[in-house]
N, C-alpha and C positions, 0 to 999 in steps of 0.2 A: 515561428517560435513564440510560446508566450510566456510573460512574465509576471509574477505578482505586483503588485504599486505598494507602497506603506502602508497604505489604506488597505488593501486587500489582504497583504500579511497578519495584519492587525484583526481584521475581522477573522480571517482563517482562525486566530490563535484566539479567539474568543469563543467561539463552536466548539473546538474539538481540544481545550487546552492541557489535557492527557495523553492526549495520542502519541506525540510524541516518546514520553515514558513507554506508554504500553507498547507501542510498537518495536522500542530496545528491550522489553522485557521479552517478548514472544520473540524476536530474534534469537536473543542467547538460549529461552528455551530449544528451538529447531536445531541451536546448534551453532550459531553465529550467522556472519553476514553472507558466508559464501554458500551457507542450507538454505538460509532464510531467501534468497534468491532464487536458486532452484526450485523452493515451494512454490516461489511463485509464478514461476516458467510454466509450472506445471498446470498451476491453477488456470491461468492462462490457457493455455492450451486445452485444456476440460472446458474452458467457456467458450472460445471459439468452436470445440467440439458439437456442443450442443449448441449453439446459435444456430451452424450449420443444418443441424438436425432439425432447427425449430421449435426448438422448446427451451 
């Protein structure tokens, strides 16, 4: 299992310090948390699809 250090948090939240926003934005768009999961089951599973495939 792995885990962030305070230092790693810290830098994580210096890259991407939106993301968090937009990623509750793009949830409530799909629909909330229980759409927004299933997109990504989905998305998931279309990538393994095609890694499979090779491409």
């Amino acid at each position: 299992m792995l885990a962030l250090t305070a230092d790693g948090l810290s830098a994580l939240q210096r890259i991407a310090p939106g993301h968090g926003e937009f990623a509750a934005e793009l949830s409530e768009q799909l629909g909330g948390p229980a759409q927004f999961r299933t997109v990504m089951e989905a998305v998931e599973t279309l990538s393994r699809a095609l890694d499979n495939l090779g491409h």
